[in-house]
ZAVEXSE-119697 format. One line per 3 residues: number of its first residue (from 0); for each residue x, y, z of N, C-alpha, C. Coordinates in Angstrom, 3 decimals, padded with zeros to 6 digits. Layout:
N
NUM) X Y Z X Y Z X Y Z  ...
This chain:
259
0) 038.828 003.764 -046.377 037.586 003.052 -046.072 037.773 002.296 -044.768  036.741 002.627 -043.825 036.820 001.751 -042.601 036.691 000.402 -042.794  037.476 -000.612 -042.543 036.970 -001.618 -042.471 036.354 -002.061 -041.429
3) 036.054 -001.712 -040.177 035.508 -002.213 -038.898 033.601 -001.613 -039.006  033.666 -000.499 -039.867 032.370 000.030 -040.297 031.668 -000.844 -041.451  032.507 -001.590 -042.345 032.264 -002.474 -043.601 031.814 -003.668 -043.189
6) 032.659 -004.224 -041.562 031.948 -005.443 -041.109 030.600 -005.175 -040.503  030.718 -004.064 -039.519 029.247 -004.197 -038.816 028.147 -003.734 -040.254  028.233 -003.342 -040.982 027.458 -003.137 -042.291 026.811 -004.617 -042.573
9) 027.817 -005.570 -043.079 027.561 -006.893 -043.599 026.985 -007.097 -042.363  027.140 -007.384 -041.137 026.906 -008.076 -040.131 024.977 -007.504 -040.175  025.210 -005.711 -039.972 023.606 -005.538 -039.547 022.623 -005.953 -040.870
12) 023.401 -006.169 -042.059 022.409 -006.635 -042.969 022.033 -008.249 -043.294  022.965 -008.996 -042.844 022.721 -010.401 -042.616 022.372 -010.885 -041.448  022.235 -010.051 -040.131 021.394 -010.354 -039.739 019.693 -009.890 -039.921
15) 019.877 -009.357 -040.557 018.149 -008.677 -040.789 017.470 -009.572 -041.500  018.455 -009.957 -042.862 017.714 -011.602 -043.185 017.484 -012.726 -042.586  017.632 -012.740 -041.176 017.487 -013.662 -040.590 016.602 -013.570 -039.719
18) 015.505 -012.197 -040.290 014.312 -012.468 -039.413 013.138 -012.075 -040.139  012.481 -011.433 -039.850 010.775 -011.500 -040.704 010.615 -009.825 -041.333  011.842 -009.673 -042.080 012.371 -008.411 -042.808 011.225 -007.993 -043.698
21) 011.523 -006.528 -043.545 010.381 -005.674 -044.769 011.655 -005.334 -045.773  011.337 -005.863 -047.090 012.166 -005.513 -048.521 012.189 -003.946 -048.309  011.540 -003.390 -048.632 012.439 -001.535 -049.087 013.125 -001.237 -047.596
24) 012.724 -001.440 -046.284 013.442 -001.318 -045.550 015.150 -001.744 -045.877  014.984 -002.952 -045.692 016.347 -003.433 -046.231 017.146 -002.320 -047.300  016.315 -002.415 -048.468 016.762 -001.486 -049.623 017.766 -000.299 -049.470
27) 016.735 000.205 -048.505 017.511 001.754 -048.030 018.543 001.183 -047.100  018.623 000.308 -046.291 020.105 -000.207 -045.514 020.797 -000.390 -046.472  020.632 -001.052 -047.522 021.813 -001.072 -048.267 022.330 000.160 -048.620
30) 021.489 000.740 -049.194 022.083 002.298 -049.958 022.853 003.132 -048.752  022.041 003.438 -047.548 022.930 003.941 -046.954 023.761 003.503 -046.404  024.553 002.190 -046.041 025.667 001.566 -045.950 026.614 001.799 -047.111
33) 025.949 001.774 -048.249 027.092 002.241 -049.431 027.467 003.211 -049.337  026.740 004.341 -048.884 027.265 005.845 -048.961 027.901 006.157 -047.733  027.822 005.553 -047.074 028.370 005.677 -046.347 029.803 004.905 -045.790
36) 029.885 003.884 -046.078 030.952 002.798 -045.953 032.069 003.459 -047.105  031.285 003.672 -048.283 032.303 004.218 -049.594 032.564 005.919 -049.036  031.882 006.112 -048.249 032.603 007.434 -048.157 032.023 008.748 -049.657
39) 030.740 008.186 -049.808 030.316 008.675 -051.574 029.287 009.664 -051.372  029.135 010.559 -052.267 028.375 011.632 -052.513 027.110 010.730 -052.829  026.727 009.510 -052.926 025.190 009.186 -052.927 025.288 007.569 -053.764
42) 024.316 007.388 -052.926 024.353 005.595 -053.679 023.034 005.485 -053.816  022.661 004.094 -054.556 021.432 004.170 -054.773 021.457 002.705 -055.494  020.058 002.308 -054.750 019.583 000.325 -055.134 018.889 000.225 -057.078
45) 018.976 000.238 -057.949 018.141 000.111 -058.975 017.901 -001.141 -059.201  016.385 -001.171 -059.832 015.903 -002.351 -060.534 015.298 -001.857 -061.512  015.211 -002.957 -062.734 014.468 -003.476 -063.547 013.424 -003.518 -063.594
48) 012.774 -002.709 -064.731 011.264 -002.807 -064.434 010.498 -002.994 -065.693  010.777 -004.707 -065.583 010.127 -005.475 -067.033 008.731 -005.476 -066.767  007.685 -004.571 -066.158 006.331 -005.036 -066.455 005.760 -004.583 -067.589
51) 004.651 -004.748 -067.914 004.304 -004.562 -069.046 004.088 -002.743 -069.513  003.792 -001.919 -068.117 003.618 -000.667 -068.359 004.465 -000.091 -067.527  005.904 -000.844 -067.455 007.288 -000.202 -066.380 007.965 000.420 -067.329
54) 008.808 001.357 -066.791 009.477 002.600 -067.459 010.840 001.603 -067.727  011.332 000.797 -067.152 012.638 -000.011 -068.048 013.399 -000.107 -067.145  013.641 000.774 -065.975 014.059 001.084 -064.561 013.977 001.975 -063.646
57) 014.209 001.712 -062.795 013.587 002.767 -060.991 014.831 002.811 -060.226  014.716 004.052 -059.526 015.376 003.899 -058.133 014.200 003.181 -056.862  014.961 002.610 -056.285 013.767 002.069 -055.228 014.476 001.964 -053.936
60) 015.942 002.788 -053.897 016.148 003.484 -052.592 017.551 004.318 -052.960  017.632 004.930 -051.933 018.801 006.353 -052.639 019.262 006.710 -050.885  020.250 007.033 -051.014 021.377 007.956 -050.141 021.977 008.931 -050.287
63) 022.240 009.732 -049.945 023.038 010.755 -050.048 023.727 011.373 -048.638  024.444 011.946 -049.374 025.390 013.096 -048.092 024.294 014.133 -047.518  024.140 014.668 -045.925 023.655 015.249 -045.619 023.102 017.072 -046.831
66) 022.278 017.442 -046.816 021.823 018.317 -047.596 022.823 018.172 -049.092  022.263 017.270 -049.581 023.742 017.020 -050.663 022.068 016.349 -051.603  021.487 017.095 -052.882 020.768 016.371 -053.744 021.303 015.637 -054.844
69) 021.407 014.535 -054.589 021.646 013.842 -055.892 020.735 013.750 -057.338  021.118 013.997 -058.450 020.260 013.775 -059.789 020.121 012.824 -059.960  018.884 012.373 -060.071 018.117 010.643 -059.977 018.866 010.315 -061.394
72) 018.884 010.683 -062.697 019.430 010.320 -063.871 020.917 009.985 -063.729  021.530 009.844 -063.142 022.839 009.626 -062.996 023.015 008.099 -062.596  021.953 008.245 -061.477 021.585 006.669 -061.368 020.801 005.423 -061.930
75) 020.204 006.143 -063.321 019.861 005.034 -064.228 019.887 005.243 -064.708  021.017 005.910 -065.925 021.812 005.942 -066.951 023.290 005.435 -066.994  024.358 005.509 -067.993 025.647 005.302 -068.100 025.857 003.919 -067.475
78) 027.115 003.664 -066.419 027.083 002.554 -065.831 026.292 002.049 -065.029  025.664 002.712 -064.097 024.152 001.944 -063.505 023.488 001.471 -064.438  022.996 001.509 -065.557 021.799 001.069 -066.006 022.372 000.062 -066.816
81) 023.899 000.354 -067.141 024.890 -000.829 -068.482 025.164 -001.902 -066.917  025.229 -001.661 -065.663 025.400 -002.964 -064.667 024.339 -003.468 -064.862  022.880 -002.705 -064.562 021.801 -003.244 -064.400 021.018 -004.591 -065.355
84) 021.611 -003.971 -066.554 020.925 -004.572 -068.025 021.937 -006.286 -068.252  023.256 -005.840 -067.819 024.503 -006.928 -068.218 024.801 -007.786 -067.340  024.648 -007.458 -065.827 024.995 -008.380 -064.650 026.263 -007.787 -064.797
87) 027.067 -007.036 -064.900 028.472 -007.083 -064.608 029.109 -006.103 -064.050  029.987 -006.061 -063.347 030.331 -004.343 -062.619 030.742 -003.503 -063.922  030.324 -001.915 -063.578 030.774 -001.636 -064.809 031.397 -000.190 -063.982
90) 031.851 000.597 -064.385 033.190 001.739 -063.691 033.574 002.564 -064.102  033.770 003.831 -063.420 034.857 004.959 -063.942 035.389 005.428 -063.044  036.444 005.014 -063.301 037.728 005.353 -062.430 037.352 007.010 -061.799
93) 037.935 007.734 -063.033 038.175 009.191 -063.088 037.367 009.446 -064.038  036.172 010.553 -063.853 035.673 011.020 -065.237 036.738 011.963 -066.010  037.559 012.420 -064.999 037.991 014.369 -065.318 039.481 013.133 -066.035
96) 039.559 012.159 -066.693 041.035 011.784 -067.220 040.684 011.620 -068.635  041.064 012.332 -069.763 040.626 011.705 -070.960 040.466 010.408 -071.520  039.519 010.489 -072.355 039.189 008.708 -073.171 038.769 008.912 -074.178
99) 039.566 008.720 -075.344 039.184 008.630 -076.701 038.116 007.142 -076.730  037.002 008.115 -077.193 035.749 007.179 -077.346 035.568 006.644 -076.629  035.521 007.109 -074.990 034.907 006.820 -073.627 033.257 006.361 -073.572
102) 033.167 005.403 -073.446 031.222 004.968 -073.226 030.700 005.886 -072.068  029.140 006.200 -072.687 028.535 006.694 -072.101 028.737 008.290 -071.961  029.002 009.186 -072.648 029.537 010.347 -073.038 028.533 011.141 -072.270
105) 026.990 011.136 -072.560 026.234 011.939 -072.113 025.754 011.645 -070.892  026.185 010.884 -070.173 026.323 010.489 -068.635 027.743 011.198 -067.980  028.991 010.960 -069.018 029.952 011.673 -068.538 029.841 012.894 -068.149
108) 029.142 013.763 -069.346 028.832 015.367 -069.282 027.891 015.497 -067.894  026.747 014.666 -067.936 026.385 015.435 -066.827 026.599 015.015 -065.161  027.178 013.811 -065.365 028.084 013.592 -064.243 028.768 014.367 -063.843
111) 030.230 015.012 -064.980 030.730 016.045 -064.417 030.736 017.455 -064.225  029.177 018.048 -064.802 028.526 018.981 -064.237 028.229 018.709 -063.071  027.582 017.421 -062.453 027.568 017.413 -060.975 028.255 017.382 -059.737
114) 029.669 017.740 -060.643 030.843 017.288 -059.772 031.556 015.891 -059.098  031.065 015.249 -060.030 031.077 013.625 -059.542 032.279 013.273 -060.489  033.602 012.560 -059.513 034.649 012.196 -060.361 034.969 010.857 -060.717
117) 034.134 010.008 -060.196 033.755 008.373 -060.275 032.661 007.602 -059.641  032.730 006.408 -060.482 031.523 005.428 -060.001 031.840 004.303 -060.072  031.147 003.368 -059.663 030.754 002.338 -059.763 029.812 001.591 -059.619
120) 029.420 000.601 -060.064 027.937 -000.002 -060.409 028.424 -001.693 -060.184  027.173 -001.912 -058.850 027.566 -003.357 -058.665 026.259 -004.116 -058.917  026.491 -005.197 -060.264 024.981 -005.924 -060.237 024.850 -006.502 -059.512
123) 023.369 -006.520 -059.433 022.302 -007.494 -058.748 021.670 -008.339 -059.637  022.098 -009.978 -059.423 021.611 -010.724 -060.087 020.993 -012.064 -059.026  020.155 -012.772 -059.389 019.125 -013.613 -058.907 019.107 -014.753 -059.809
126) 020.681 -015.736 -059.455 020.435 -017.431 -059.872 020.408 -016.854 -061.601  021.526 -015.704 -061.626 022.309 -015.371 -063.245 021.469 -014.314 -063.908  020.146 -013.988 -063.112 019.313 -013.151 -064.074 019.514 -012.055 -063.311
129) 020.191 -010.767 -064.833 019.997 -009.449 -063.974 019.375 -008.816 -063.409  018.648 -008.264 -061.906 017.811 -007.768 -061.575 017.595 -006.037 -061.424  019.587 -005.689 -061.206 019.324 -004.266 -061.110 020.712 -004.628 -060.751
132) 021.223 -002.912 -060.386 022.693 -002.722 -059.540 022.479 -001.603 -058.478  023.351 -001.868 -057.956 023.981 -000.983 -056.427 024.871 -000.079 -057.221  024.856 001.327 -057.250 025.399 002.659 -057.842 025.793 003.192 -056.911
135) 027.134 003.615 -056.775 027.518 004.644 -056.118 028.981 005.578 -056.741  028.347 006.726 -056.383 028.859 008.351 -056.950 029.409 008.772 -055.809  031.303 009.244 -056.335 032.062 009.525 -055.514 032.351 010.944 -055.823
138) 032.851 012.015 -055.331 033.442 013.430 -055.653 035.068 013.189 -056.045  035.588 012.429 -055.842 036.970 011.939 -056.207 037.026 010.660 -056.892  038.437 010.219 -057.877 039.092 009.350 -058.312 038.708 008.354 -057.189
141) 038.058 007.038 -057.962 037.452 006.241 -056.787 039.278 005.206 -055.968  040.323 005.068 -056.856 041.490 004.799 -056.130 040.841 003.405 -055.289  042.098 002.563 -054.815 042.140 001.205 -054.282 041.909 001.249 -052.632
144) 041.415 002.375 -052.092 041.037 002.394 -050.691 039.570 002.199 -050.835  038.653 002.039 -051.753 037.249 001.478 -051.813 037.912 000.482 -052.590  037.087 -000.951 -051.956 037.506 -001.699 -052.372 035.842 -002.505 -052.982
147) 036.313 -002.902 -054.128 035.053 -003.230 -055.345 034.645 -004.582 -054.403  035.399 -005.704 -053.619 034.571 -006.610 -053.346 033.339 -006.365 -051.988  033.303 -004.885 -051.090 032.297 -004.916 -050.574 031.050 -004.591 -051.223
150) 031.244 -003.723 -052.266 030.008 -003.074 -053.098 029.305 -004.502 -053.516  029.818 -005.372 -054.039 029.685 -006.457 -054.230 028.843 -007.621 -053.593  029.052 -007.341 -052.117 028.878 -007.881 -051.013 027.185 -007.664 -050.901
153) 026.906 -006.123 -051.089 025.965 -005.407 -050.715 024.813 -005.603 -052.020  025.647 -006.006 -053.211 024.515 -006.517 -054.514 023.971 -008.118 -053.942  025.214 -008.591 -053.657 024.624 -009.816 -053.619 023.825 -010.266 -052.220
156) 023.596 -009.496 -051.288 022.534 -009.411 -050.263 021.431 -008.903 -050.665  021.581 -007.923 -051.607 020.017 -007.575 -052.132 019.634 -008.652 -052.892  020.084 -009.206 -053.332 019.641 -010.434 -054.092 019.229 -011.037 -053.907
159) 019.770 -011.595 -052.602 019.308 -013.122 -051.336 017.648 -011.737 -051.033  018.331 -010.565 -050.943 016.563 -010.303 -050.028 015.235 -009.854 -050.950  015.781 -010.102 -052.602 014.775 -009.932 -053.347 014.566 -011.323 -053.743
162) 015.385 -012.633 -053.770 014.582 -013.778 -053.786 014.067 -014.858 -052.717  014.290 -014.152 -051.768 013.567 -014.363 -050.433 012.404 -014.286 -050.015  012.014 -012.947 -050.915 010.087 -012.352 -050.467 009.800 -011.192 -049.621
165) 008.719 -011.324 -049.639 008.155 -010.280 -048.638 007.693 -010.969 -047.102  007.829 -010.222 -046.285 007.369 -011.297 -045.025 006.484 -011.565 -044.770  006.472 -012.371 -044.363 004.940 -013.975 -043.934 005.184 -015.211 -044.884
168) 006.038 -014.366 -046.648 005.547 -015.268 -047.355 005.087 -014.884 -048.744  004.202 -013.671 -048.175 003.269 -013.416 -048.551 003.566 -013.143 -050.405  004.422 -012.959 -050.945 005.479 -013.051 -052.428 006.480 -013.844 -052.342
171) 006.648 -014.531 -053.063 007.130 -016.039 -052.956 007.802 -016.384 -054.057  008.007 -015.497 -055.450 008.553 -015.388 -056.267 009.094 -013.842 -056.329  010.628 -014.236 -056.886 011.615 -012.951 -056.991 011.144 -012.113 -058.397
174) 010.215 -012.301 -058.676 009.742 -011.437 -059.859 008.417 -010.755 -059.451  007.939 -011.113 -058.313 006.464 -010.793 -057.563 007.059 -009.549 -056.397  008.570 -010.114 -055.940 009.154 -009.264 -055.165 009.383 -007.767 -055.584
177) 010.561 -008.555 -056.248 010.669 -006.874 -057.434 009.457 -005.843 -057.862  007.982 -006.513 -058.123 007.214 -006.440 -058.848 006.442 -005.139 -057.756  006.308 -005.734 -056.378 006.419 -005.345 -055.257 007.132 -004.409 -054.361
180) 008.281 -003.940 -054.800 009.295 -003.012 -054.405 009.198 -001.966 -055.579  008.662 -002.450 -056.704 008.660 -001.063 -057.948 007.197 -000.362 -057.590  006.188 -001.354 -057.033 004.960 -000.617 -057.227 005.214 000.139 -055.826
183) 006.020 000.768 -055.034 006.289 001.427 -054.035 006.542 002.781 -054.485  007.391 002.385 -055.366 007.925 003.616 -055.770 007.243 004.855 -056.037  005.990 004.480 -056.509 004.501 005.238 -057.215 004.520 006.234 -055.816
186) 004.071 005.142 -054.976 004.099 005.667 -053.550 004.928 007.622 -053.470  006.428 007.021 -053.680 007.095 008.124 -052.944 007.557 008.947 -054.276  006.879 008.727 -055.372 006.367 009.981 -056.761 005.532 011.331 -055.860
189) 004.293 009.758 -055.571 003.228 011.117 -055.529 003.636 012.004 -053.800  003.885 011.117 -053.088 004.421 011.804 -051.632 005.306 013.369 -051.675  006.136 012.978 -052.913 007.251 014.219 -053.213 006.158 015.454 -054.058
192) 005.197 014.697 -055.040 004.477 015.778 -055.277 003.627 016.707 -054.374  003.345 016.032 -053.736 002.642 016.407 -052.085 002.920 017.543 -051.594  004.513 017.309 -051.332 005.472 018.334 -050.290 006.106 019.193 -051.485
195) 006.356 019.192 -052.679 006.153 020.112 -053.448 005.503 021.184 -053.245  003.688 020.594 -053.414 003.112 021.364 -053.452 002.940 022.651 -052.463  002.648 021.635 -051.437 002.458 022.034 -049.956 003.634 023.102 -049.604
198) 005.391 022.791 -049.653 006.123 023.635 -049.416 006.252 024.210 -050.416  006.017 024.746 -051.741 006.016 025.501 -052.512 008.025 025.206 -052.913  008.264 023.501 -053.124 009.521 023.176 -053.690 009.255 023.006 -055.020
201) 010.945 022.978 -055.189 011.601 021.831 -056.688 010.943 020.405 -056.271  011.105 019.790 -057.289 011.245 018.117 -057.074 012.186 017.825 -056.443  013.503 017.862 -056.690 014.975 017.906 -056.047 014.547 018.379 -054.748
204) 013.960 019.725 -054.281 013.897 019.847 -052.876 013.176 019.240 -052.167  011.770 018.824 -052.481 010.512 017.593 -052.279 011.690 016.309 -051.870  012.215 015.946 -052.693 012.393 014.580 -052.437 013.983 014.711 -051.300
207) 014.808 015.827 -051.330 015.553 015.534 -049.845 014.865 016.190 -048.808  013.708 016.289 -048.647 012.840 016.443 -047.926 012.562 015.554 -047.284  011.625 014.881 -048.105 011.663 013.316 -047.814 012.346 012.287 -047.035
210) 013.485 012.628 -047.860 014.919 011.710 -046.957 014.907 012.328 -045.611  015.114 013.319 -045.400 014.775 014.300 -044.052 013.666 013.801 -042.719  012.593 013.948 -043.687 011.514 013.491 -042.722 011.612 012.127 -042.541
213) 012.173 010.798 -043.285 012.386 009.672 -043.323 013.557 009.373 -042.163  014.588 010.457 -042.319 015.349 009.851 -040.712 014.958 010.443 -039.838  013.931 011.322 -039.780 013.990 012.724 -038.296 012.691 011.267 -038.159
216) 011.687 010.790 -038.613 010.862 009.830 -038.216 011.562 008.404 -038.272  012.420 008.065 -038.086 013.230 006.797 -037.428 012.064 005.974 -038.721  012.016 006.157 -040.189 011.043 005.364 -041.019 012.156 005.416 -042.087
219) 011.412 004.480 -043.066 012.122 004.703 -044.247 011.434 005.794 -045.206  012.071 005.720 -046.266 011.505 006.837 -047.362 010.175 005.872 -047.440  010.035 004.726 -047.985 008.867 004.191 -048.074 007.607 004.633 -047.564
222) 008.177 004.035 -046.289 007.164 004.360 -045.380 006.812 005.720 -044.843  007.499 006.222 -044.935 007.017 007.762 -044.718 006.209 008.152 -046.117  006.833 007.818 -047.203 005.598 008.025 -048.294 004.432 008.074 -048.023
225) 003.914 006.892 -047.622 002.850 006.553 -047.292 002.332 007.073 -046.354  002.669 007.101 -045.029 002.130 008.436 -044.724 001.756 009.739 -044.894  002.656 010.517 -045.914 002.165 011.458 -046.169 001.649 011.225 -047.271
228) 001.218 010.147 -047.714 -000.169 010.311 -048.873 -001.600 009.922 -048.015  -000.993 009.422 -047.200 -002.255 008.974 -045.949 -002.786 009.923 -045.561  -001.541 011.004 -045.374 -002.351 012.466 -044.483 -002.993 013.517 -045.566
231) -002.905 012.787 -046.960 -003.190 013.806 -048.217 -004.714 013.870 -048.096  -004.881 011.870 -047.879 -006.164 011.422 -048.159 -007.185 011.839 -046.795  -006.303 011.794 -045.993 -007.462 012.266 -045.071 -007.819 013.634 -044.752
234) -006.593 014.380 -044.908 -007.125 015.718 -044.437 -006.393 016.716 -046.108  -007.320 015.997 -047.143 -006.541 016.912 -048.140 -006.711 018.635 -048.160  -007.462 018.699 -047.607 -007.521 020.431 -047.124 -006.439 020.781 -046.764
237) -005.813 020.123 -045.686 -004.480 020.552 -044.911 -003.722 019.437 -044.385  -002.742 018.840 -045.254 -002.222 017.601 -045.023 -001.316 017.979 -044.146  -000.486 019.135 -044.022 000.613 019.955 -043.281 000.060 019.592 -042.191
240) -001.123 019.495 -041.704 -002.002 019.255 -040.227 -001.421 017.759 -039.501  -001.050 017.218 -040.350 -000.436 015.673 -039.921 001.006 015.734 -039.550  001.418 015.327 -038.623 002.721 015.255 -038.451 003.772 014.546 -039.731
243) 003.411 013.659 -040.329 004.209 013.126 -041.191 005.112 014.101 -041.814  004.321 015.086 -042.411 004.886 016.528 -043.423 005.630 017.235 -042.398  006.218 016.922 -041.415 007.245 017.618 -040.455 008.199 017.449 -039.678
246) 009.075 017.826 -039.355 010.287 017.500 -038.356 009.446 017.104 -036.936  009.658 016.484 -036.416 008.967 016.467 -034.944 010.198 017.350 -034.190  009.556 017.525 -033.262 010.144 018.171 -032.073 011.096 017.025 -031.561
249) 010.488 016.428 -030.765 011.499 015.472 -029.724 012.023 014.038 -031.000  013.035 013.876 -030.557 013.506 012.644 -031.314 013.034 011.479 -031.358  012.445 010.307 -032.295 011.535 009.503 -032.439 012.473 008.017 -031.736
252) 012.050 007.467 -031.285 012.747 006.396 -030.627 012.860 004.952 -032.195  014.396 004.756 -032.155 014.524 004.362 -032.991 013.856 002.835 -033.311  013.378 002.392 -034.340 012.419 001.153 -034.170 013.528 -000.147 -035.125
255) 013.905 -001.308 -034.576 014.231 -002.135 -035.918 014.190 -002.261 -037.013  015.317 -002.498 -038.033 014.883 -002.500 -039.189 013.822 -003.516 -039.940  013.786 -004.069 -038.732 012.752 -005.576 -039.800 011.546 -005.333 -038.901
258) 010.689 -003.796 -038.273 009.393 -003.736 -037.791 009.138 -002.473 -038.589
């Protein structure tokens, strides 16, 4: 693990709180700093989703290795969802090492159908209350060259930036925040159904699609959602007609993370 890549990580994400930051932006900095700093087949931000008609939990940003699809269930089941629920890191070393009466069995199985040989799960908690965890899925024995106190690092910045708000102000409670970062998610459901349709994909292929068009447009997944539900609504005849649903040609000039 680099450590000179682990500082400018902390560094570009504490400074971003220090200015008039968009939450899922942030989100996805974290995730892809994890997957990337850990050196991991895919990381991913989860929260909690106590509303009254919330599914129990969400991804509400994800990473992965270049053309590399990660299975969203991996990340809110087994130890992601036992960090998420408990506040506490929770781990597997090695899946492929036996464990008489190993937790989480049917996370094990299909973990290691995915080829994934460890994890770890770092909560996110807000002044003791669990909010979610930072997940990340390695192809190898995760071993003492990832070291558990940056993952750590990276929960407890999401934390500061989910009880912080949204900018202006404008959510002002860390339960309005959250509340606010889950109803996004809807967003980049229906976006993936979109490009489904449109490219005649899987879901799995729809959504690293997504990720695709989200860095080739210097945007986040978020926000590119939204665009291409923007271009659904306006030209639902032929949303493909909008640039959003495409690679651009020339490279998009990269914009701050907190505009």
């Amino acid at each position: 693990m680099n450590t000179a890549q682990t500082r400018l990580a902390v560094a570009d994400l504490t400074a971003t709180l220090a200015t008039d930051f968009d939450v899922p932006a942030l989100l996805h900095a974290v995730a892809e700093h994890a997957c990337q700093c850990f050196e991991a087949v895919s990381a991913a931000v989860i929260l909690l989703d106590n509303r009254t008609h919330g599914s129990g939990i969400q991804i509400v940003a994800e990473a992965s290795r270049e053309d590399t699809v990660a299975d969203p269930r991996l990340h809110i089941s087994g130890p992601g969802l036992a960090s998420a629920r408990d506040g506490a890191v929770a781990i597997i070393t090695d899946i492929d090492q036996p464990d008489e009466g190993a937790r989480w069995p049917d996370y094990r199985h299909r973990a290691r159908a995915a080829g994934m040989r460890s994890v770890r799960a770092f909560p996110v908690k807000a002044m003791t209350v669990p909010l979610g965890s930072v997940v990340v899925h390695a192809d190898e024995p995760w071993g003492n060259e990832r070291p558990n106190d940056f993952g750590q690092i990276l929960a407890d910045l999401t934390a500061i930036a989910l009880s912080m708000g949204t900018e202006h102000g404008r959510v002002s409670t860390t339960a309005d925040t959250v509340a606010a970062v889950l109803d996004g998610t809807s967003v980049i459901a229906t976006a993936v159904g979109i490009l489904a349709e449109y490219f005649d994909l899987d879901l799995d292929a729809a959504r690293a699609r997504l990720r695709k068009l989200a860095r080739a447009h210097q945007s986040t997944p978020t926000a590119q959602a939204a665009a291409i539900v923007d271009a659904q609504n306006t030209n639902p005849t032929d949303p493909g007609a909008v640039p959003a649903l495409h690679i651009p040609d020339e490279p998009v000039a990269p914009p701050h993370i907190d505009r």
